[in-house]
C-alpha positions as CSV (number, residue, x, y, z in Angstrom):
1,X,34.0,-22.4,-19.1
2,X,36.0,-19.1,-19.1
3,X,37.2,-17.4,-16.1
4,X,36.5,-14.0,-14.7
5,X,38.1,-12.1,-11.9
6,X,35.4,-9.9,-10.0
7,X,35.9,-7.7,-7.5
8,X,33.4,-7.8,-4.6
9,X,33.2,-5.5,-1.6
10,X,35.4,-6.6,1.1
11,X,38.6,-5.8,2.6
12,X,40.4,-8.3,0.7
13,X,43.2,-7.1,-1.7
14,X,43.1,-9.5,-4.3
15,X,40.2,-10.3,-6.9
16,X,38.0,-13.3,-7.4
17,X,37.9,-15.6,-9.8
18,X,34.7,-17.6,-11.2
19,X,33.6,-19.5,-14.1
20,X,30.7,-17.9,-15.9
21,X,28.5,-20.1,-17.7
22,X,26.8,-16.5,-19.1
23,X,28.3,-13.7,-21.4
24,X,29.7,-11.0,-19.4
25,X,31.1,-7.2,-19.6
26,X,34.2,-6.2,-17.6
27,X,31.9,-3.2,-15.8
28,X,29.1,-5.5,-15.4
29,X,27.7,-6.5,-12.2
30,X,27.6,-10.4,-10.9
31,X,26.4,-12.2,-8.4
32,X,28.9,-14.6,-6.6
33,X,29.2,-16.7,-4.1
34,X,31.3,-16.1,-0.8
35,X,31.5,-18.1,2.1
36,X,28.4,-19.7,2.6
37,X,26.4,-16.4,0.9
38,X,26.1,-14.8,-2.0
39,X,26.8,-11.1,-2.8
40,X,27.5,-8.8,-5.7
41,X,30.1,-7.7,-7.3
42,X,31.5,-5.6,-10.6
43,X,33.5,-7.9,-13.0
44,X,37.0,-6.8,-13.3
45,X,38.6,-8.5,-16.2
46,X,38.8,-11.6,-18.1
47,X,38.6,-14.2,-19.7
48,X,42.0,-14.9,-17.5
49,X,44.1,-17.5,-17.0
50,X,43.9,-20.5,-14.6
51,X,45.4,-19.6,-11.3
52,X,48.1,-22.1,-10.4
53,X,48.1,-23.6,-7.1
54,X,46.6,-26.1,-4.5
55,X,44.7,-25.6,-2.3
56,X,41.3,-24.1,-3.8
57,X,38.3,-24.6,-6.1
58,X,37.1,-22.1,-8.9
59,X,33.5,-21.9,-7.8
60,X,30.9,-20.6,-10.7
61,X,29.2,-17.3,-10.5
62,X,25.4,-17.7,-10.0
63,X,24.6,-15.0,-12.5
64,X,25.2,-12.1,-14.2
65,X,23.2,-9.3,-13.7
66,X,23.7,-6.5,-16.6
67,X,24.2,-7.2,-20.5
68,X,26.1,-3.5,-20.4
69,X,28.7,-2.2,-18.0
70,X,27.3,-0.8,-15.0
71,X,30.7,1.2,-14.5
72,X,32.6,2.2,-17.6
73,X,36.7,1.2,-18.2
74,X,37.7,4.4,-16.6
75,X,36.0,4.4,-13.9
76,X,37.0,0.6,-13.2
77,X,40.6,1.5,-13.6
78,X,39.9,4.2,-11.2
79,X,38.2,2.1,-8.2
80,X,41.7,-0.4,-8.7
81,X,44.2,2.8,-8.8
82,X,42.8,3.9,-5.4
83,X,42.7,0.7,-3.3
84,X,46.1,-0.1,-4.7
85,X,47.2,3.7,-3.8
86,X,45.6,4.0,-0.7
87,X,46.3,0.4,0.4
88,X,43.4,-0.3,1.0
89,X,41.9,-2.6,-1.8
90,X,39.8,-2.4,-4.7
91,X,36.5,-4.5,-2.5
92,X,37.1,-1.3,0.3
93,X,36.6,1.2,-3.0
94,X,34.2,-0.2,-4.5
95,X,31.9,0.2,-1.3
96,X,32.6,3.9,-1.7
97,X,32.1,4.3,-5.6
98,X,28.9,2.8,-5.8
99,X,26.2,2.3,-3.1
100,X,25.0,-0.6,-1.7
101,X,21.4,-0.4,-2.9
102,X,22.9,-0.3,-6.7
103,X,25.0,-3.0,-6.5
104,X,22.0,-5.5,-5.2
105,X,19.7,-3.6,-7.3
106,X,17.2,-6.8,-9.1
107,X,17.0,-5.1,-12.2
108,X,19.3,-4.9,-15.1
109,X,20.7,-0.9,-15.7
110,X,20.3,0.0,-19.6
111,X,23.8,0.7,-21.4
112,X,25.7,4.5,-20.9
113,X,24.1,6.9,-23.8
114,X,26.8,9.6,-23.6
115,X,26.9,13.3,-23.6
116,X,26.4,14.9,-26.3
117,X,28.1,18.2,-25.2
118,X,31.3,16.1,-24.5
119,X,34.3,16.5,-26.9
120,X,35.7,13.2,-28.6
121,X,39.1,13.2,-26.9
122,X,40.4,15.9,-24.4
123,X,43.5,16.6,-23.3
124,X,44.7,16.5,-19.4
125,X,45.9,19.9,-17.9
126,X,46.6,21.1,-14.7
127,X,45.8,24.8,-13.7
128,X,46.1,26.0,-10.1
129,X,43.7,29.4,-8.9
130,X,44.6,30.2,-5.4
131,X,42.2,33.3,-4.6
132,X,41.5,33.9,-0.8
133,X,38.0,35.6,-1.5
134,X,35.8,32.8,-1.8
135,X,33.3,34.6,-3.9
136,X,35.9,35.8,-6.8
137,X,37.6,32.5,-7.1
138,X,33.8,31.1,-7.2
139,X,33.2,33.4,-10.2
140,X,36.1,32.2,-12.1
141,X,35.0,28.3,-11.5
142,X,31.8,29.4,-13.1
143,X,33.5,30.7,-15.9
144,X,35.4,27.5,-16.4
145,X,32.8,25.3,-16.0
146,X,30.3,27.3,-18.4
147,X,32.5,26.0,-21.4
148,X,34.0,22.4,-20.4
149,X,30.5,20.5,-19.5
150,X,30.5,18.0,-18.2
151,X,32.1,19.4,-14.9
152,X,32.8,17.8,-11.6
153,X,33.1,20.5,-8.9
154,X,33.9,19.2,-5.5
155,X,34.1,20.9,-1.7
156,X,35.5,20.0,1.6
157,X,31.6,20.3,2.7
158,X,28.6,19.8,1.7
159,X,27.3,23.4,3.1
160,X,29.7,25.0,0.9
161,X,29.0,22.8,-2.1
162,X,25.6,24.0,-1.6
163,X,26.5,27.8,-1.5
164,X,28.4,27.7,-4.5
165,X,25.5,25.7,-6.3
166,X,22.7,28.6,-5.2
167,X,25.6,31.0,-6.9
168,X,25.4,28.8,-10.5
169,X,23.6,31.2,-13.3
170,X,19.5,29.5,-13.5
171,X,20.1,27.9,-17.2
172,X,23.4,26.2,-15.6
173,X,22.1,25.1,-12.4
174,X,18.7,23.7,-13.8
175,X,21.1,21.2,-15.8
176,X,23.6,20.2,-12.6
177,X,23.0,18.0,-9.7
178,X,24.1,18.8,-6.1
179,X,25.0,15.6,-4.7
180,X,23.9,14.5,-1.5
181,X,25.6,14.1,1.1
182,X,23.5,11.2,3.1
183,X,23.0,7.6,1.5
184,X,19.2,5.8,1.1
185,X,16.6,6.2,-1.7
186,X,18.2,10.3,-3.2
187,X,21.9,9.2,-3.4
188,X,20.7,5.8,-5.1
189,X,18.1,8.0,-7.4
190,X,21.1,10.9,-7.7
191,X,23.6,8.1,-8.7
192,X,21.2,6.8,-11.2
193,X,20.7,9.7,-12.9
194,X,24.2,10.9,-13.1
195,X,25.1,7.8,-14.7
196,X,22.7,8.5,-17.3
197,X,24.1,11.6,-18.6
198,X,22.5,14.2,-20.1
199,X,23.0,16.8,-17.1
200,X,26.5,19.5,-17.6
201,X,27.7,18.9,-14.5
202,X,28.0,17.9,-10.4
203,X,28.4,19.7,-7.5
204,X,29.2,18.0,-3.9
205,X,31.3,16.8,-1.3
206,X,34.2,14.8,-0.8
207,X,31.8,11.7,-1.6
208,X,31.2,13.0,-5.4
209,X,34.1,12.1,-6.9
210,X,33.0,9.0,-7.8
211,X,29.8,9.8,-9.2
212,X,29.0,8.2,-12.3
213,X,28.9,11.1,-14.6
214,X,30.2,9.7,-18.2
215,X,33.1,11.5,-20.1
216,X,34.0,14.4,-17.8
217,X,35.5,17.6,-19.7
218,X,36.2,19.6,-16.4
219,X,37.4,18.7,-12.6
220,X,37.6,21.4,-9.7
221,X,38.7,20.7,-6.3
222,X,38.2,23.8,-4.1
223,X,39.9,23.9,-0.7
224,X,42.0,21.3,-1.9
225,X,44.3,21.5,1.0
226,X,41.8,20.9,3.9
227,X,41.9,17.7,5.9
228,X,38.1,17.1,5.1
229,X,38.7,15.4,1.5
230,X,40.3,12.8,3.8
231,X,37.5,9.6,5.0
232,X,37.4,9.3,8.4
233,X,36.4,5.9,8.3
234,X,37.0,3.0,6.6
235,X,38.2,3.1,3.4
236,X,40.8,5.8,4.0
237,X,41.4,7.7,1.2
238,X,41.5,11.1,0.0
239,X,39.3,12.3,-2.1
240,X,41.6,15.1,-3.9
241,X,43.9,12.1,-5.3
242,X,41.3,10.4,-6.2
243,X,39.5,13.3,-8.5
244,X,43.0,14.3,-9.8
245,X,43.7,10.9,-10.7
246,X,40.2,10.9,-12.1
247,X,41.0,13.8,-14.4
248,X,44.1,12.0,-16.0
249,X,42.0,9.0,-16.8
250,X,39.3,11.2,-18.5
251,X,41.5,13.6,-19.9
252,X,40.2,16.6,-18.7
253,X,40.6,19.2,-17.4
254,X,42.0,20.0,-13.9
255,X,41.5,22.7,-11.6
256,X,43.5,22.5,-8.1
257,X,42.3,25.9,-5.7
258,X,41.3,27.5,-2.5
259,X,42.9,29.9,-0.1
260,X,46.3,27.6,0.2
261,X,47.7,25.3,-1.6
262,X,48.7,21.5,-0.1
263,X,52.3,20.8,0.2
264,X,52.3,18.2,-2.5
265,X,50.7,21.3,-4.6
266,X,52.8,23.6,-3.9
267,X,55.9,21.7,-4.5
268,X,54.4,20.4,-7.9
269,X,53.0,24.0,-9.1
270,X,54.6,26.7,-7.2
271,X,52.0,28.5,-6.9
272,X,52.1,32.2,-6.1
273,X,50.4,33.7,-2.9
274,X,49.0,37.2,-4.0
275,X,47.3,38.0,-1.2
276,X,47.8,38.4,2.7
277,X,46.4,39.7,5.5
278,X,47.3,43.4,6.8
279,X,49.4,43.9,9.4
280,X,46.7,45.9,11.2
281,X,44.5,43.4,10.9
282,X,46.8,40.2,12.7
283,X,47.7,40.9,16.5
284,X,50.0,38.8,18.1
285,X,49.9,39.1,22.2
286,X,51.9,37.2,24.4
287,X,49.9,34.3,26.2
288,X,51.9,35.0,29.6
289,X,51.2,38.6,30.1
290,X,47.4,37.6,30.0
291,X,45.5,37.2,33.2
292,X,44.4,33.8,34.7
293,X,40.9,32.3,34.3
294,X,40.4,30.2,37.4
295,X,37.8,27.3,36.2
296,X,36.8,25.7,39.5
297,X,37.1,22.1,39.8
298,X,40.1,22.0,37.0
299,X,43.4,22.1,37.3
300,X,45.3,24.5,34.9
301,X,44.0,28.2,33.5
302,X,43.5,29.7,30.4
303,X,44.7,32.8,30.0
304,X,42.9,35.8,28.5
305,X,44.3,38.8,27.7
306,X,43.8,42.6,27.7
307,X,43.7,42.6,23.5
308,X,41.2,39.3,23.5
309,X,38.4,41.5,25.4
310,X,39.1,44.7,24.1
311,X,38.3,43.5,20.7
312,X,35.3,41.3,21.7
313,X,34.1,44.3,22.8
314,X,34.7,46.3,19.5
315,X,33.6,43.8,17.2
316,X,29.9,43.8,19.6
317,X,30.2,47.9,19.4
318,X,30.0,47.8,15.5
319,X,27.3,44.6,15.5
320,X,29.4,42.1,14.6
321,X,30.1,38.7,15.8
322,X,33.3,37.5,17.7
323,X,34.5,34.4,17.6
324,X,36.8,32.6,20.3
325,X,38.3,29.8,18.9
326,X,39.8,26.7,21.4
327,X,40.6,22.6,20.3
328,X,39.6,21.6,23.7
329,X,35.9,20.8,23.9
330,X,33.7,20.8,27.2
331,X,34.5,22.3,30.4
332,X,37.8,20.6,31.3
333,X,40.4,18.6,28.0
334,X,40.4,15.8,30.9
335,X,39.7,14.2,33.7
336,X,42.2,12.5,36.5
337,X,42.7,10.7,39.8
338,X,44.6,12.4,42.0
339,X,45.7,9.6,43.6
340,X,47.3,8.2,41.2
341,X,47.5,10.8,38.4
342,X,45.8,8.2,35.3
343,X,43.2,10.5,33.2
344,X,40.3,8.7,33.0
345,X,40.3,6.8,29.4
346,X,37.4,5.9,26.4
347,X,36.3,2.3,26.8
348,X,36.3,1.8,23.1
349,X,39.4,3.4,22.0
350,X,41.4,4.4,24.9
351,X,41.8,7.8,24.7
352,X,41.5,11.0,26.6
353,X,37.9,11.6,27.4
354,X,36.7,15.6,27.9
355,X,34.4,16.7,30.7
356,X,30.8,18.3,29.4
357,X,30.0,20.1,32.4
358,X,26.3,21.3,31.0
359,X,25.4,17.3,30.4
360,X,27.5,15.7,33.5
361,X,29.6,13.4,31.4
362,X,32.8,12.5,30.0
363,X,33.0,13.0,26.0
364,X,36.0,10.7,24.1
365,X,37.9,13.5,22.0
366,X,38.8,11.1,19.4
367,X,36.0,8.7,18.7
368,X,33.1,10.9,20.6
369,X,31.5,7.8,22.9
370,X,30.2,8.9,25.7
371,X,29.8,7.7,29.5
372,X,28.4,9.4,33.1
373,X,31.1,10.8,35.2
374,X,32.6,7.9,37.5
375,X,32.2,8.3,40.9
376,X,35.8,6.7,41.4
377,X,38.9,6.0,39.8
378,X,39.0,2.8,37.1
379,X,42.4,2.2,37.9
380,X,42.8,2.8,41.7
381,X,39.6,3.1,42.6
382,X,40.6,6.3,44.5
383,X,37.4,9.2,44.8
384,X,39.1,12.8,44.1
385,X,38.7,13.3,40.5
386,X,39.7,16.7,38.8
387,X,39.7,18.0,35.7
388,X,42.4,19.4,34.2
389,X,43.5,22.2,31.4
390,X,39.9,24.0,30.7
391,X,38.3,23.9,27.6
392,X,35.4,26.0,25.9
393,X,32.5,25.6,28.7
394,X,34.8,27.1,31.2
395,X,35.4,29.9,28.8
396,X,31.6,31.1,28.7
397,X,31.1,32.7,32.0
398,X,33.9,35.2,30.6
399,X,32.3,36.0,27.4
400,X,28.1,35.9,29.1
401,X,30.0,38.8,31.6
402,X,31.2,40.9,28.7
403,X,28.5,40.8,26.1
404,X,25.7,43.1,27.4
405,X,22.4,42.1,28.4
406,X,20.2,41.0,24.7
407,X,23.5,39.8,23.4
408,X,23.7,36.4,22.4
409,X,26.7,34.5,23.7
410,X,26.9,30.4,22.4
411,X,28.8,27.3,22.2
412,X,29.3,26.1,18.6
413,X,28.5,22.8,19.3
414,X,25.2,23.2,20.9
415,X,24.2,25.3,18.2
416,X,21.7,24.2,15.0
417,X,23.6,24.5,12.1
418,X,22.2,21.9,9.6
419,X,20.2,22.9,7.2
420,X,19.3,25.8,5.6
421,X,16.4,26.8,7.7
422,X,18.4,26.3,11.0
423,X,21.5,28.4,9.3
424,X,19.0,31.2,8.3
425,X,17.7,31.0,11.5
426,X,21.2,31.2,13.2
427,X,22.0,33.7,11.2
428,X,19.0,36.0,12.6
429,X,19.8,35.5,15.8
430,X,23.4,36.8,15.3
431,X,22.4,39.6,13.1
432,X,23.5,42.5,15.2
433,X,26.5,40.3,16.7
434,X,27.3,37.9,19.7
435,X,30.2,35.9,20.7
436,X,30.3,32.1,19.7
437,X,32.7,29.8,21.4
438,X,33.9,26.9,19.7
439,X,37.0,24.8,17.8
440,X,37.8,24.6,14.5
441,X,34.6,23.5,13.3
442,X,33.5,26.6,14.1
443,X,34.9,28.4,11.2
444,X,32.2,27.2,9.7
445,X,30.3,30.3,11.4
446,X,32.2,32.5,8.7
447,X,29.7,31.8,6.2
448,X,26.8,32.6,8.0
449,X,27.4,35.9,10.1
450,X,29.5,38.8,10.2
451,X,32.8,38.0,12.1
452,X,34.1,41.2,13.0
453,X,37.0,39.5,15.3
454,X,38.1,36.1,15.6
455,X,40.6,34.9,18.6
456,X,42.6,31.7,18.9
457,X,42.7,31.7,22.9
458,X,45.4,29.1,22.5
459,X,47.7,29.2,19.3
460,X,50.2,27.1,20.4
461,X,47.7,24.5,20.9
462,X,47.9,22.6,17.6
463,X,51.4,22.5,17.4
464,X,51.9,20.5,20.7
465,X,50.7,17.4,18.4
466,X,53.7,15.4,17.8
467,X,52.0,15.3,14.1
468,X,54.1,16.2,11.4
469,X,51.4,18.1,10.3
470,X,50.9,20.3,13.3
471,X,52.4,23.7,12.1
472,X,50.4,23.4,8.6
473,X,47.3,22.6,10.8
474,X,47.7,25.7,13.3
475,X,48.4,28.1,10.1
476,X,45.6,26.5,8.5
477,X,43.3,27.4,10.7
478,X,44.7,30.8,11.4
479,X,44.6,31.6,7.7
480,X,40.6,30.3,7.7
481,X,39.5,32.7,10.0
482,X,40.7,35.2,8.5
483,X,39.8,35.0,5.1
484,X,36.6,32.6,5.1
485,X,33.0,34.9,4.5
486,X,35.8,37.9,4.3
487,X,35.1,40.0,1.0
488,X,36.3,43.0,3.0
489,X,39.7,43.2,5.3
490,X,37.9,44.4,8.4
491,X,38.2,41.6,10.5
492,X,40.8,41.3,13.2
493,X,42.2,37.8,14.0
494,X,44.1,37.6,17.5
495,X,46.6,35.1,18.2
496,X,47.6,34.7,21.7
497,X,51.0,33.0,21.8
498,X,54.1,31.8,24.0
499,X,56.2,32.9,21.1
500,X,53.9,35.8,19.3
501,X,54.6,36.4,16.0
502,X,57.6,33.6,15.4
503,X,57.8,30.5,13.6
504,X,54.5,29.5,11.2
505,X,52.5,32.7,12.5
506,X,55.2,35.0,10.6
507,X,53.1,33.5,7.2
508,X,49.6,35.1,8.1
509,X,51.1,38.9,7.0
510,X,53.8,37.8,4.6
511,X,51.5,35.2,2.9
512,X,51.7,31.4,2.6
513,X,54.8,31.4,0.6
514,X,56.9,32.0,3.0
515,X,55.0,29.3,4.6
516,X,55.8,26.8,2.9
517,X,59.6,27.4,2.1
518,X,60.3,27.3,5.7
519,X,57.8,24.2,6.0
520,X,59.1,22.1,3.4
521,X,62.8,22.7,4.2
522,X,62.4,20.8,7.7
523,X,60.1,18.0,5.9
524,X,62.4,17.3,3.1
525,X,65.4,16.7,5.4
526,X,63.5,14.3,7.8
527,X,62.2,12.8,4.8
528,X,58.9,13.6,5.3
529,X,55.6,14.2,3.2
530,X,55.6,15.4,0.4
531,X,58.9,14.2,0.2
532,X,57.9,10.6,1.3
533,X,54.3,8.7,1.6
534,X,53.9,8.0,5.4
535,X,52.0,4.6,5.8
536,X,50.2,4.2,9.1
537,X,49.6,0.7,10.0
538,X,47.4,-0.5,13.4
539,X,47.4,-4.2,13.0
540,X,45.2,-6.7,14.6
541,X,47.0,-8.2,17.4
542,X,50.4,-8.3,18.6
543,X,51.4,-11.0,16.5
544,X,49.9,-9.5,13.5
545,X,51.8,-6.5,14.1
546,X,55.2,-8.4,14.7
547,X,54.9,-10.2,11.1
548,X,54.4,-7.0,9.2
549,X,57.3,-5.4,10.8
550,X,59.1,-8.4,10.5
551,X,58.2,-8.2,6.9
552,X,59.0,-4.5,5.8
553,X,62.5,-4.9,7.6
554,X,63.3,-7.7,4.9
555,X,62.5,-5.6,2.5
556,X,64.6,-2.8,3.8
557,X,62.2,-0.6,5.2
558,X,62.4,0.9,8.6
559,X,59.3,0.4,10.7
560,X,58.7,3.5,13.4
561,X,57.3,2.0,16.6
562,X,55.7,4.6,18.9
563,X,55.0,2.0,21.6
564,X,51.9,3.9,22.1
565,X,48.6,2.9,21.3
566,X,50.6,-0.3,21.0
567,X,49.2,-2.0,17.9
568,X,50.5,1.3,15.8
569,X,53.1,1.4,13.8
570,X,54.5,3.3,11.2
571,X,56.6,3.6,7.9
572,X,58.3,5.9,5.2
573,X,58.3,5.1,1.7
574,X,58.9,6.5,-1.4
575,X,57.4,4.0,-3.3
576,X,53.9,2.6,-2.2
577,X,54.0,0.1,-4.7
578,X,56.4,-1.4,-2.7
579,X,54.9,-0.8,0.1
580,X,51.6,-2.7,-1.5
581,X,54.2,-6.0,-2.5
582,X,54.8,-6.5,1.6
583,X,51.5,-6.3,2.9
584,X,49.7,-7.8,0.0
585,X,49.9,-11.6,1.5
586,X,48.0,-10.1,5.1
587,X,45.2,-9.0,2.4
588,X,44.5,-12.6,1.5
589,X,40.5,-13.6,1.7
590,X,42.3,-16.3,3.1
591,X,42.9,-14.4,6.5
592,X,39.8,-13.0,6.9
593,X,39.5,-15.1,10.4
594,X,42.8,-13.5,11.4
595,X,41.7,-10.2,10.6
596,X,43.1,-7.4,8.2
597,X,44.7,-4.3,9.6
598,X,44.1,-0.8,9.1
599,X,46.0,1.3,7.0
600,X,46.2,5.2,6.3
601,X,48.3,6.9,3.7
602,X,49.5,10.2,4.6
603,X,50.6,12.1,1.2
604,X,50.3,15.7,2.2
């Protein structure tokens, strides 16, 4: 009987391999068992070879589920291309590339019937269209995408997906899908009818780029640059890559844009920044000649200074909305014995819980689990607990004294923000302007109301991160809220600093050029992304963790051991296909009672 390999949603790296007593389609879908069960898979490849070796039997699939490829060649090659480039296998893909519900779905899906508006064989480009005013660079995707169907356009967010969806001319949008951005019964019925073609295009978020759309002419990535197109959980991949590596395979068209190019970008393209913001409109004050916000209960201040309320107050006078921007959530960043000086940790990942003051708990700042406020110490079991360095909460009294009576003041993260009756409705309320309070996430504000002034109370804040990303992250941002919902150059962004208008904060007047020379200068001599693919590994146990390091040193790699959390390690590489020969053997279904360990791929 011949032999297929299959690939079958798991964290293994390696395909498996059954005999089929049926006819079968690489593409095709297969039910095979696993253990003591049974699950689906696609078929990879085959008829192959018999594997050498002891040790094993060649079990038979059970059945084969589709006459016709469920996924076509490209997309197959794709799925294999990103678990192999992310290092995290094809099985962890494949989870993300087709849902759950089609994979187990009873009934057999009919064969691929083209598009019709699709030309017979295109030709890969790459064109880069870095416009800071959403709206214009909008207008010239539309234009693209009105003569390459069918067009993939994908967003950083779903909410901005959406917006630029509402902006599609009627006769174009009543022919392209807006992909969800949830799972159940609309992304299975979404998925379904994307693979049947006869639509011009897709519109969604990072979790589009997979969508089964046959024979793609065009591919836009907007915001290109922005962390979001990178999975938070398991598989970690990003989501850019992936639909730029999509575009090769189909041959079409690509278009790379947003307010900023990504390092790897901008070293590829040198793109050219024609557009910055005025001088008048970026103020740089000095952090230490602020005044002192005493926060009772917390350790620390935050400083405000004379410029911060001054324009609060302005941007309220002409009925705008100001925005005071801080990466420390709840009342106090953390809580501490003073005892014996330990913060008070997460239970399920160990790191630095924040104090919500409002709902008298501790919040984890990296995973979000939650727990009451202890009455003592977990570690010395001593009773004086303080919070120290203040975040947002502490920061609201201030801005409920200045905005007058009537005026709404609000933290971002209390606020109703999905959906488009609660945005409507938010933007009502902010209609003749207020004062929100929030982090990053609330840049997302700058699409729904009239920021007249936004203010990073604490500039320096990101680039305390010992990430090598922390001065692209900080100018990121400061870039943002600027120019995100700003058609005019009215708005005033305030950056209160230790070092006020040095180092990355020299870019927001003379543009992101400047930037990124001096960026990529420091990068490229510590060997650094884009220069280098950063691999960060968290293994399973401290013998797991001593093996791979143990391994990559044979190889001739250099491992980078923090020490802390202490199953993390890291490596540079400038090949990941190397990279992928080392750790393969840990990726065996063979040591799936050992465990498998965690890997992101930092490219940017």
């Amino acid at each position: 009987m011949p032999l297929w390999d299959v690939n079958v949603p798991g964290p293994w790296w390696n395909s498996l391999t059954y005999e089929f007593t049926e006819h079968a389609e690489p593409g095709g879908r297969a039910l095979v068992p696993v253990g003591k069960g049974f699950r689906h898979g696609i078929i990879e490849r085959g008829p192959v070879g018999r594997p050498t070796g002891e040790g094993f039997t060649i079990r038979q699939a059970r059945a084969v589920s589709d006459a016709e490829p469920l996924l076509l060649q490209t997309m197959l090659q794709l799925v294999s291309w990103a678990g192999k480039t992310f290092l995290c296998g094809p099985g962890e893909t494949l989870k993300t590339a087709v849902p759950a519900s089609i994979l187990s779905f009873p009934e057999p899906f009919p064969s691929f019937s083209g598009n019709p508006g699709r030309k017979i064989q295109g030709i890969y480009e790459e064109v880069f269209l870095y416009e800071c005013r959403t709206r214009k660079r909008w207008i010239q995707f539309i234009e693209r995408i009105e003569n390459a169907e069918p067009f993939l356009v994908l967003f950083p967010e779903h909410e901005m997906a959406s917006s630029f969806f509402d902006l599609l001319p009627t006769i174009l949008k009543e022919r392209t899908i807006l992909w969800p951005s949830g799972g159940g019964k609309k992304l299975h019925n979404t998925w379904l009818t994307a693979r049947a073609g006869g639509v011009s295009g897709i519109v969604g978020g990072p979790g589009a780029v997979f969508a089964p759309l046959p024979f793609l002419s065009s591919v836009i990535v907007d915001e290109e640059s922005s962390g979001a197109f990178r999975s938070y959980n398991k598989p970690f991949i990003n989501a850019r890559t992936i639909a730029g590596r999509r575009a090769l395979l189909e041959k079409s068209s690509l278009t790379l844009a947003g307010r900023l190019p990504s390092s790897r970008v901008y070293l590829r393209g040198r793109p050219v920044c024609t557009t910055a913001a005025p001088r008048h409109s970026v103020r740089y004050v000095d952090i230490r000649k602020g005044f002192a916000s005493e926060t009772p209960g917390v350790e620390g201040n935050l400083r405000l200074s004379e410029a911060l309320l001054a324009e609060t107050k302005n941007a309220l006078v002409r009925g705008k909305t100001a925005l005071w921007l801080l990466d420390r959530k709840g009342y106090a960043g953390e809580v501490a014995c003073e005892d014996c000086g330990n913060s008070v940790r997460c239970p399920r990942c160990s790191g630095i819980m924040a104090w919500e003051e409002k709902k008298g708990r501790l919040r984890c700042s990296s995973c979000g689990t939650s727990k009451p406020i202890p009455e003592f110490c977990p570690i010395c079991r001593g009773t004086l607990l303080t919070g120290k360095r203040p975040g947002l909460e502490a920061l609201f009294p201030v801005a409920r004294a200045i905005a007058q009576e009537g005026i709404p003041v609000m933290l971002w993260n209390e606020a109703r923000t999905t959906g488009k009756k609660n945005r409507l409705a938010l933007k009502k309320e902010l209609a003749t302007g207020g004062i929100v309070l929030g982090t990053r996430a609330a840049l997302a504000l700058c699409d729904m109301a009239e920021i007249g002034f936004a203010a990073w109370i604490d500039a320096d804040g990101e680039t305390r991160s010992v990430s090598y990303q922390a001065k692209f992250n900080a100018f990121s941002m400061a870039w943002e809220s600027f120019w995100r919902g700003n058609e005019g150059t009215d708005r005033v962004v305030l950056l209160q600093s230790r070092r006020p208008g040095t180092s990355w904060q020299r870019g927001m007047v003379s543009g992101w050029e400047k930037f990124w020379e001096d960026e990529l200068a420091e990068r490229k001599e510590l060997g650094l992304p884009p220069y280098a693919f950063l691999v960060e590994i968290s293994a399973r146990s401290a013998e797991q963790k001593e093996s791979i390091m143990s391994k990559l040193e044979e190889s001739g790699f250099l491992p980078m051991d923090p020490g802390t959390p202490p199953l993390i390690f890291w490596v540079a590489a400038e090949s990941l296909s190397r990279v992928h020969g080392v750790l393969a053997p840990f990726f065996s279904i063979g040591n799936s009672r050992k465990g498998f360990p965690e890997i992101k791929v930092w490219i940017d």
